[in-house]
C-alpha positions in Angstrom: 2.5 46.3 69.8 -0.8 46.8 67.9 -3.3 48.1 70.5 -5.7 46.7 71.4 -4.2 43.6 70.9 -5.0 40.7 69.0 -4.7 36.7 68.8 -0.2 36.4 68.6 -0.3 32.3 68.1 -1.2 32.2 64.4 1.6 34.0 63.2 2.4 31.3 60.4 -0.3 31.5 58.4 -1.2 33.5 55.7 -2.8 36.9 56.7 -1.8 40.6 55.7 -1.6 42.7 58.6 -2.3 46.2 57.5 -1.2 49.6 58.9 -3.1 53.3 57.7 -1.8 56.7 58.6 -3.8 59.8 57.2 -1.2 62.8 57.2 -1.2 66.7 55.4 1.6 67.4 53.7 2.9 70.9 51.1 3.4 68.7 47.8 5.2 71.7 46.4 8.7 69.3 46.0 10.1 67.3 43.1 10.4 64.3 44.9 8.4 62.8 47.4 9.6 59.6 48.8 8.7 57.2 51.6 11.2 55.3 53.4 10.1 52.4 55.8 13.5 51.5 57.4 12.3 47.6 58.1 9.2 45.6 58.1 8.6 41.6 57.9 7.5 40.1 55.9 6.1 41.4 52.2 5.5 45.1 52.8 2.6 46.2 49.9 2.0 50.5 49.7 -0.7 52.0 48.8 -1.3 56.2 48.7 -5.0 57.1 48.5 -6.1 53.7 47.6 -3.7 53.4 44.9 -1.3 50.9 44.5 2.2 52.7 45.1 5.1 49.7 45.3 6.2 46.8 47.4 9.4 45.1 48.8 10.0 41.4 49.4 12.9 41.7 51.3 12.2 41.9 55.6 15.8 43.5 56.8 16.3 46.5 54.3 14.2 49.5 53.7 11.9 50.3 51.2 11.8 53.2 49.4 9.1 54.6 47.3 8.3 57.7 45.3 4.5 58.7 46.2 4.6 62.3 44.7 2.3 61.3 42.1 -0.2 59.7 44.5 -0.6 62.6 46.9 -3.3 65.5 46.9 -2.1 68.7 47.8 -3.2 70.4 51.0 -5.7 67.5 51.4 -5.8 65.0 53.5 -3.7 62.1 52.3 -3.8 58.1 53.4 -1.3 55.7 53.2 -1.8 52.0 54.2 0.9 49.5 54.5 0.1 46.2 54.5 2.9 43.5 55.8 2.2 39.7 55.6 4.0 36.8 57.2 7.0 34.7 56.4 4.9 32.6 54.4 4.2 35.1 52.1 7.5 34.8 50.9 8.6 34.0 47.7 11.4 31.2 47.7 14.2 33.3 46.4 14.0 35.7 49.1 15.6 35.4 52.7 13.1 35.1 55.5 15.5 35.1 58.8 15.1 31.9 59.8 16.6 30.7 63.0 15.6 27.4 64.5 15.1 29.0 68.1 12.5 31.0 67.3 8.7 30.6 67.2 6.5 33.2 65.8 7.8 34.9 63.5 6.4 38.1 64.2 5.1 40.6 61.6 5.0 44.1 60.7 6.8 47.3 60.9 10.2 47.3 63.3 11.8 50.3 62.5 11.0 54.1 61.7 8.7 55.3 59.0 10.1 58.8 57.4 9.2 61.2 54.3 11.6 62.8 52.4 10.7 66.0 50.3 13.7 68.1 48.3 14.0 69.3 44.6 15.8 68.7 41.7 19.5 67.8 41.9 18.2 65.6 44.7 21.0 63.7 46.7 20.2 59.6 46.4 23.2 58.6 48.4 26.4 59.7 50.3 29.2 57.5 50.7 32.3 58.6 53.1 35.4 56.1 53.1 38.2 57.5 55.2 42.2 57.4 54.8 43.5 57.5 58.5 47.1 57.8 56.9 46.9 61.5 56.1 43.7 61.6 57.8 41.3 62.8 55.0 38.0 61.1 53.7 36.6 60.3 50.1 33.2 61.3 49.4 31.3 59.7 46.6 27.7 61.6 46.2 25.1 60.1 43.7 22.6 62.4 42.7 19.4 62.7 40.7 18.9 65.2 38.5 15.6 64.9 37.4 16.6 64.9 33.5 18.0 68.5 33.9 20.4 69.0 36.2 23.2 66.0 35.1 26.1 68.9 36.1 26.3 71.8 38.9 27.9 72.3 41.5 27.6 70.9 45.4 28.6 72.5 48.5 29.9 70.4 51.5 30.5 71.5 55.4 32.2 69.0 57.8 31.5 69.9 61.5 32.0 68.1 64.6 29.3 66.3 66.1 29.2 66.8 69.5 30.5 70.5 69.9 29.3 71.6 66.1 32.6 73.3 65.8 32.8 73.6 61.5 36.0 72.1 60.6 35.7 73.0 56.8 33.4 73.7 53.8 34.0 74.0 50.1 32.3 73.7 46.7 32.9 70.3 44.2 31.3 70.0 40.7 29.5 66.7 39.8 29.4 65.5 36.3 26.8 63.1 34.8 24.6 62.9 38.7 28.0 62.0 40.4 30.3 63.9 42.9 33.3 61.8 44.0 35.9 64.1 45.7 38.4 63.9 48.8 38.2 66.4 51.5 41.9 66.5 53.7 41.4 66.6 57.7 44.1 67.5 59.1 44.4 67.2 62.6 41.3 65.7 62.7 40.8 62.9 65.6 40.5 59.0 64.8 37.4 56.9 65.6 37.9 53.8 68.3 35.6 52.5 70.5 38.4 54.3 73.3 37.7 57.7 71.9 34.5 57.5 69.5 34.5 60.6 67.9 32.3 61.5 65.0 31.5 64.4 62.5 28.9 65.5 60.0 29.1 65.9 56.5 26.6 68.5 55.2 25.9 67.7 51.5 23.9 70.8 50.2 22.4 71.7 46.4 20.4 74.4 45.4 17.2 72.2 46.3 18.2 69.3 48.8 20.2 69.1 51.8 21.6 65.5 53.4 23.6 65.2 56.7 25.8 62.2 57.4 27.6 61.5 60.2 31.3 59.5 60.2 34.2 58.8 62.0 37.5 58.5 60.8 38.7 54.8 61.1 40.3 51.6 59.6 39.7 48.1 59.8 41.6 45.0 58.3 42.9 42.0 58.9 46.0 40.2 57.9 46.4 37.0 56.8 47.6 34.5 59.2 47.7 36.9 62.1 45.6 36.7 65.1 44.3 40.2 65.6 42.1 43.2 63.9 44.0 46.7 62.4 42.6 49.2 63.9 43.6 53.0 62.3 46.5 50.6 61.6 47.4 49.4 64.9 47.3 45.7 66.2 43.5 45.4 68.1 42.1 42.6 70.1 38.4 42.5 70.2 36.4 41.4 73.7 32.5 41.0 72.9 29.2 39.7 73.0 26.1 39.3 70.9 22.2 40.3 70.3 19.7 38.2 69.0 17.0 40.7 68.6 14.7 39.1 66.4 14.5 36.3 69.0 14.2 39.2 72.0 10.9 40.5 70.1 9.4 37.6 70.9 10.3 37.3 74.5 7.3 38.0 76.9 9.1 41.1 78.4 9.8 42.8 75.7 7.2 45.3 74.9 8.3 49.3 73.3 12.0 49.1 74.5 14.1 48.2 71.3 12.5 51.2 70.4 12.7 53.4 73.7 16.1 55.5 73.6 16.9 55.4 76.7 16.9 52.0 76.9 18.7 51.1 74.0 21.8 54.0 74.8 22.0 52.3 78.6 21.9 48.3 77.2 25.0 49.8 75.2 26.5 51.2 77.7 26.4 48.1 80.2 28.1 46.3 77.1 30.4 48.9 77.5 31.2 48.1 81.3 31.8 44.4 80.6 34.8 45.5 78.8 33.5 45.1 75.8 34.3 46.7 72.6 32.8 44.9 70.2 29.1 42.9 69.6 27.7 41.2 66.2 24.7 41.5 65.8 22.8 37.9 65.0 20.5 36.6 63.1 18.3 39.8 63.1 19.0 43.5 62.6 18.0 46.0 65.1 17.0 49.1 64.3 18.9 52.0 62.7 18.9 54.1 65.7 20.7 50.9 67.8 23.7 51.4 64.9 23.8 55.7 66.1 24.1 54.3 69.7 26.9 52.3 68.8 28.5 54.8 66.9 28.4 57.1 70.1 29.7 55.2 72.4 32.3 53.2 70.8 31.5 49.7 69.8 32.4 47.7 67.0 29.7 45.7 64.9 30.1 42.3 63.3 26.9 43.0 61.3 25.3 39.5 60.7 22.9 39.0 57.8 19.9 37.0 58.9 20.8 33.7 57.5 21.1 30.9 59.6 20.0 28.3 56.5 19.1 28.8 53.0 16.6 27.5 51.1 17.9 25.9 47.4 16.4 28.7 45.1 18.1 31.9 47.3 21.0 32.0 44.5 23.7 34.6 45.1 22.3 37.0 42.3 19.6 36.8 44.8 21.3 37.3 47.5 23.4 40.1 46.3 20.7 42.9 45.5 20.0 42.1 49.3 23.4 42.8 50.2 23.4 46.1 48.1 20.6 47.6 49.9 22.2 46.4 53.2 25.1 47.8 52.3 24.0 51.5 51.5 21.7 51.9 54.7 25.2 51.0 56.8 28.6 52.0 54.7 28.9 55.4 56.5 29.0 54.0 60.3 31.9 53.8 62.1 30.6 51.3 64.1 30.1 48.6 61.5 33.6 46.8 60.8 32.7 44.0 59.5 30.2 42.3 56.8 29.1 39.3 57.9 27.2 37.1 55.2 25.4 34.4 57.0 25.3 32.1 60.5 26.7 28.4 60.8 25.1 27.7 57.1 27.2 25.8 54.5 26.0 27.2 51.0 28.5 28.5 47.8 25.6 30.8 47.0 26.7 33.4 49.6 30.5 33.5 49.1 29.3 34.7 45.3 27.1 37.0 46.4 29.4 38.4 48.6 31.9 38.6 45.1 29.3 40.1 43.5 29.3 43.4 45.6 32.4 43.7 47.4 33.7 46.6 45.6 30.6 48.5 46.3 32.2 49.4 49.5 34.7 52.0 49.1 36.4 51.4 52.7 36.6 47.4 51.8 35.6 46.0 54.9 36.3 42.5 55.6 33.4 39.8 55.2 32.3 36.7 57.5 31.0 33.9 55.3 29.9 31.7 58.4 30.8 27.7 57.7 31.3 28.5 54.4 34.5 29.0 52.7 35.9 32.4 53.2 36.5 34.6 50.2 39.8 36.4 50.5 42.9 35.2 52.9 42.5 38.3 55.2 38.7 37.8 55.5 37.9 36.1 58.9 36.4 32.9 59.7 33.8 32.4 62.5 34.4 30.0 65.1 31.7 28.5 67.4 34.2 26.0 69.9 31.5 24.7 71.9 33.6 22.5 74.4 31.2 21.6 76.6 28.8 20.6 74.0 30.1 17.0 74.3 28.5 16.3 77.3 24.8 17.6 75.5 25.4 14.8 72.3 27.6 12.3 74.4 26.0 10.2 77.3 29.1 10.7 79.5 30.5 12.6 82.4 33.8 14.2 83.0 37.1 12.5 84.2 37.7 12.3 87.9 40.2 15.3 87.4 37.4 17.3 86.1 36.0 19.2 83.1 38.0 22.0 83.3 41.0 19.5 83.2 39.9 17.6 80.2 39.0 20.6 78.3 41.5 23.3 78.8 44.8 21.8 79.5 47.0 23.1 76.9 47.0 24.8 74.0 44.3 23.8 71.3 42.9 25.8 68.3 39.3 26.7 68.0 37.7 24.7 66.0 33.8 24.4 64.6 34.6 26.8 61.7 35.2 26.5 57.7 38.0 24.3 58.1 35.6 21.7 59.3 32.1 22.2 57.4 33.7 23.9 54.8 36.8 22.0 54.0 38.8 23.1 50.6 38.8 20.8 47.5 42.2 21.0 47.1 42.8 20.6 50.6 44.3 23.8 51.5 43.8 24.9 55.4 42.3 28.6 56.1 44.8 30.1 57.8 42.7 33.6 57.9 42.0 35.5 61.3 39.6 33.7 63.5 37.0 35.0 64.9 35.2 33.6 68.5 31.9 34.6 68.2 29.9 32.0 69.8 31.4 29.8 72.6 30.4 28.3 76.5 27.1 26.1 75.9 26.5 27.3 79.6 22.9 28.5 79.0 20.1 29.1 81.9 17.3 31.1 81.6 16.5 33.9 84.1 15.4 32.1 86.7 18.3 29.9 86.8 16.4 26.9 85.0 18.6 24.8 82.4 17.5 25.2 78.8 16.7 21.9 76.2 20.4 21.9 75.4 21.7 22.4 78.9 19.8 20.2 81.0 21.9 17.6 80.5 25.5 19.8 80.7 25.4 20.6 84.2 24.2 17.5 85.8 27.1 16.0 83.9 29.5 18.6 84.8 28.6 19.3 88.2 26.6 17.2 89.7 22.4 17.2 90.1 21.8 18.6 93.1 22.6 22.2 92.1 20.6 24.7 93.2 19.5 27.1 90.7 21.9 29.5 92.7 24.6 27.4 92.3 23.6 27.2 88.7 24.2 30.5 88.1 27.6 30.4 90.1 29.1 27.2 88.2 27.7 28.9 84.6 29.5 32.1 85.4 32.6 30.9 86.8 33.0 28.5 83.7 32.0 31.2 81.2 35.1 32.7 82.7 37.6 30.3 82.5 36.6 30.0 78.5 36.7 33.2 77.9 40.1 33.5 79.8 41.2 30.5 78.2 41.0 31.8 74.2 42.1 35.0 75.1 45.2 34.1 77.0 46.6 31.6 74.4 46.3 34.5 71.2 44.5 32.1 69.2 41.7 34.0 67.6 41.6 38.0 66.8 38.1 38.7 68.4 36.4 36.1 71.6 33.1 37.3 71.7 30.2 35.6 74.4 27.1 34.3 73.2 24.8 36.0 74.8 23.5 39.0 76.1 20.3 39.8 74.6 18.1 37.4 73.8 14.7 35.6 75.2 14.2 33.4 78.1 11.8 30.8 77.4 11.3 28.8 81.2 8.0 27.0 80.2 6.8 25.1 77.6 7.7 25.6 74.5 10.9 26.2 76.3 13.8 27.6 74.9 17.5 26.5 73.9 19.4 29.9 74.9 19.0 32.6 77.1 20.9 35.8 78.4 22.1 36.4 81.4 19.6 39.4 82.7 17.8 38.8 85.9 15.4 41.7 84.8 15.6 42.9 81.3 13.6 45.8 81.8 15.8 47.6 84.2 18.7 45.6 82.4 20.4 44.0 85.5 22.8 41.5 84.9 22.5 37.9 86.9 25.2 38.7 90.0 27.3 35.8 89.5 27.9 36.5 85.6 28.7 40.0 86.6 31.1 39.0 89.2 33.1 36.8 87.0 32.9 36.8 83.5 33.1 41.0 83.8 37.1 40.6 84.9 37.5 38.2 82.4 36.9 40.3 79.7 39.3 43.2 81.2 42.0 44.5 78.8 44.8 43.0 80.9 43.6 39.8 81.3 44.6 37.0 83.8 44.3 33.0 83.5 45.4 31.0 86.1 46.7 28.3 83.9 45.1 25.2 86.6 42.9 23.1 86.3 42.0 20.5 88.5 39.1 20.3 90.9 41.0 18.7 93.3 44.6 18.6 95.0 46.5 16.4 97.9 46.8 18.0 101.8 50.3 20.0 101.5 50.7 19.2 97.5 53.7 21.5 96.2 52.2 22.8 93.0 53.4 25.1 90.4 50.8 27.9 88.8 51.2 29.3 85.7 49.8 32.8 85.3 49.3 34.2 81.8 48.5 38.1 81.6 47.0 39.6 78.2 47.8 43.0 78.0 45.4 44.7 75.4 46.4 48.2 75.9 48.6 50.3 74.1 50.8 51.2 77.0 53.1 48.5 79.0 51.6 47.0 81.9 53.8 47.7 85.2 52.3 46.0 88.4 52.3 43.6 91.2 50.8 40.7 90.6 49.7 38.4 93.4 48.5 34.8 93.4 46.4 33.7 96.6 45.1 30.9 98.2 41.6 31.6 100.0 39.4 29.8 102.5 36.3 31.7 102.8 37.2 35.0 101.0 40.3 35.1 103.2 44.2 34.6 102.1 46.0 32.1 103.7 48.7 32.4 101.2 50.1 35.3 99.4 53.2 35.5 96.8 53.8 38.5 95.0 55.7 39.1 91.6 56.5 42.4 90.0 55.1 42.2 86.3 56.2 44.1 83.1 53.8 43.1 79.8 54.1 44.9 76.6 51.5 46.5 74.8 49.1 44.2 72.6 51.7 41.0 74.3 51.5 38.8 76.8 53.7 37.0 79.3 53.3 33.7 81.8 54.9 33.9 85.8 55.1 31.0 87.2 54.6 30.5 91.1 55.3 27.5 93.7 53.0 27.2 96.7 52.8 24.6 99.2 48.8 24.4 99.5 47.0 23.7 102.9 47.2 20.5 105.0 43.5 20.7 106.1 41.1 18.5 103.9 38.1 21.5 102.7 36.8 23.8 100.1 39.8 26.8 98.9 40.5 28.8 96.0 43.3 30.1 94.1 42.7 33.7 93.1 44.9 35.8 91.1 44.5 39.7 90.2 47.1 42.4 90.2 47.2 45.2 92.9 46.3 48.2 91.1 43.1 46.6 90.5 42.3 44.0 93.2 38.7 42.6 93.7 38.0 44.2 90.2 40.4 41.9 88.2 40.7 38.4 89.2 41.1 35.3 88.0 39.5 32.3 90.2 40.1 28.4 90.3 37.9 26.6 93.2 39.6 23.3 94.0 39.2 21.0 97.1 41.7 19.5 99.3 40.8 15.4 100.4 
């Protein structure tokens, strides 16, 4: 964003970008410290022309002291220099990702000082008990050599009203306050009702404010869903690539224009969607507030896709640490996730190494790596239609619906195939869906490199770009009704909905499925019919084939997911449509349990006239917003 701009196509090389700010400021304090949230890659400081620190790492903050370099009611200069991936020392991490290009330098999130005196607060941990509805707090403090013990005073409030909810006064011995405060009555955190508070952390010379919600998060082993506050939880999501959206030609200010970012959350939020993981790039802090807000759970992804042979976990883990701190106290966040798709031991110890660091114990991702505790979760990536990408073939006469999704079959392109265990155990851990469809365009409608064979194979090459969009959409939807209606994985999440769109040369391998990015609106067709597929209670029309015989008696199985925590009481209709109009309707009155899910079954006679039809299900309380659709032709 540097303006004027300058020459963006030598972003490999060597060069130091540099960055100066002259500012005033009272130096009256104890401690003076500068906080740059992120910046790629190598970030050198220097106050007044003196050298004041530097941080290797391009995804967590760094954090200086600068008292000692300021002037005092003067004018005061501080440069920053940032230099490019190749800069890098070998034992660092440098977010590689094989779709990306430039590589793009400098600051990406805010730039803050921080002025208090001694006992200055250094950190604020909250880990909440939703049993009895309390939270632990665990301060660390600095005393500055003379202040080791004293005395803290706390106030919880609620966010949004400010109503206080209580206060008191703790001791801390030896720089450390770790104390429970009860909360009765208070309300739990879920993306349905994301309610938050503040924790005001006051001593006689600093004052921190954190915000928190009250809210679990586990897994179990060898069951197919999240805990959430304790109850079974289903999560429906999607992705962002940000790092790959910075260097998409539209992209200019708005990762870092509020508006934006609150209403790109809240159109995940109309998809149904309750939960994202953020990939191979962290946004910044401000996105994690948003999400916090409005009730959406993270999969936070360190940027690892790859990792070069001297990143060792000890590495690896002071990474982690600082990661760790800057995200503990969000709701939001529910699960660590150590790497993308990359087979390594090195993270596995790392994540070891600083697991009990987090006092709420969430659970860790460790990619296509062996996962490190039976109720961590393992990723899975089933990329079904990525056979016809590798393999020179085209689907059976019946159709690819019909040789991919008849019957039940586990996801697969996880740990228990890249990672397989030496003694041949299988990981029978919660699976996680994060990555699915290989149904890319870009925004125009164009294939990508790694779908420009899939669709000619799949559907023929004389698609319009149109009917692109259509077949992508409706086939997103049928996977992503398929692995949620058969219960094998705890989280199906699409891949996805921020990223770049690269049409032209050099061009591009994914995409999301924006028409316009700046006013964020979704390509019709995906809104249309992945949207319902992602609804709480679900539908799957559980048929497949493309094609049918004039008056064929057919049986169709209907499987309904009911996500909720109430039982699902409706009518729920099967149709058979020419046109957008019924020429067949059957009824059946449906009962589905909460978190369960049931299969009716219904005979039709379909039509004697050869043409194009469609079987459409949805249930009557929410017809035309609901539906399930299978296109099939009559010869």
């Amino acid at each position: 964003m540097a303006s004027p701009s300058f020459d963006t196509t030598r972003y490999l090389s060597d060069k130091v970008y540099w960055h100066k700010l002259s500012f005033k400021l009272n130096n009256k304090s104890d401690v003076v410290l500068l906080k740059i949230y992120k910046s790629m890659y190598h970030t050198k400081v220097y106050v007044n022309r003196k050298y004041a620190g530097e941080n290797f790492y391009s995804f967590t903050p760094t954090l200086l002291d600068i008292k000692r370099f300021l002037r005092p009611n003067q004018e005061n200069e501080i440069i920053v220099g940032v230099g490019c991936k190749n800069n890098l020392p070998d034992t660092v991490t440098n977010g590689a990702d094989y779709e990306k290009l430039k590589y793009i330098p400098g600051i990406y999130d805010k730039v803050e000082i921080f002025q208090a005196g001694y006992p200055f607060i250094n950190q604020v941990q909250i880990a909440p008990n939703v049993v009895d509805t309390s939270i632990r707090v665990q301060v660390k403090l600095n005393g500055g050599g003379n202040h080791k013990d004293g005395t803290i005073n706390y106030i919880v409030r609620e966010l949004f009203s400010g109503k206080e909810v209580k206060q008191n006064s703790v001791a801390f011995s030896n720089q450390l306050a770790d104390f429970n405060i009860s909360l009765k009555g208070g309300q739990l955190w879920s993306p349905e009702n994301p309610f938050l508070y503040t924790l005001e952390i006051n001593t006689s010379a600093d004052k921190k404010t954190t915000r928190f919600g009250i809210r679990s998060f586990e897994f179990l082993k060898g069951k197919q869903y999240a805990l959430l506050n304790k109850q079974p939880y289903f999560l429906r999501g999607t992705n962002v690539t940000l790092m790959r959206f910075f260097e998409d030609t539209l992209r200019s200010n708005l990762p870092w224009k509020d508006d934006w970012v609150i209403q790109l959350h809240k159109r995940f939020k109309d998809f149904y969607w309750n939960s994202m993981r953020y990939c191979i790039g962290f946004p910044p802090e401000r996105w994690y507030e948003v999400a916090d807000s409005l009730g959406i759970m993270i999969q936070d992804e360190y940027p690892i896709w790859g990792l070069g042979k001297n990143v060792k976990a000890e590495h690896l883990a002071r990474e982690y640490k600082d990661w760790m701190q800057e995200r503990w106290n969000h709701p939001s966040v529910v699960i660590w996730d150590a790497q993308n798709e990359t087979l390594t031991t090195e993270t596995g110890k790392a994540i070891q190494l600083v697991r009990s660091l987090d006092l709420s114990n969430r659970p860790w991702d460790n990619g296509y790596s062996e996962p490190q505790s039976e109720t961590d979760p393992i990723e899975s990536h089933p990329y079904l239609f990525i056979w016809y990408y590798f393999n020179n073939e085209t689907p059976s006469s019946a159709g690819a619906a019909v040789d991919m999704l008849s019957g039940r079959r586990l996801p697969m392109n996880d740990p228990n195939e890249h990672s397989p265990s030496p003694d041949g155990r299988y990981f029978y851990n919660p699976v996680i869906i994060n990555e699915y469809s290989w149904l890319w365009l870009n925004r125009d409608g164009s294939t990508t490199t790694v779908t420009d064979k899939v669709y000619p194979a799949m559907f023929g090459d004389t698609l319009t770009r149109q009917q692109q969009f259509e077949y992508g959409a409706r086939y997103t939807a049928m996977l992503t009704e398929y692995w949620r209606a058969y219960r094998t994985s705890a989280a199906v999440m699409h891949f996805c909905s921020l990223g770049y769109s690269r049409e032209k040369k050099p061009r591009g391998q994914t995409s999301d499925n924006f028409i316009d990015v700046t006013t964020l609106q979704y390509e019709p067709y995906f809104v249309k019919y992945v949207k319902p597929s992602f609804a709480p209670v679900g539908l799957m029309i559980d048929a497949w084939y493309k094609t049918y015989g004039s008056n064929q008696i057919i049986t169709v199985p209907v499987h309904m997911i009911n996500n909720t925590y109430q039982t699902f009481t409706d009518s729920l209709r099967l149709e058979v449509q020419k046109d957008g109009k019924a020429l067949l309707s059957k009824a059946i009155k449906v009962n589905v349990n909460s978190k369960d899910k049931a299969i009716y079954q219904f005979q039709i006679q379909l039509p004697a006239d050869k043409g194009k039809y469609e079987l459409i299900a949805y249930y009557d309380s929410k017809k035309g917003e609901v539906f399930c659709a299978r296109p099939f032709e009559i010869k």
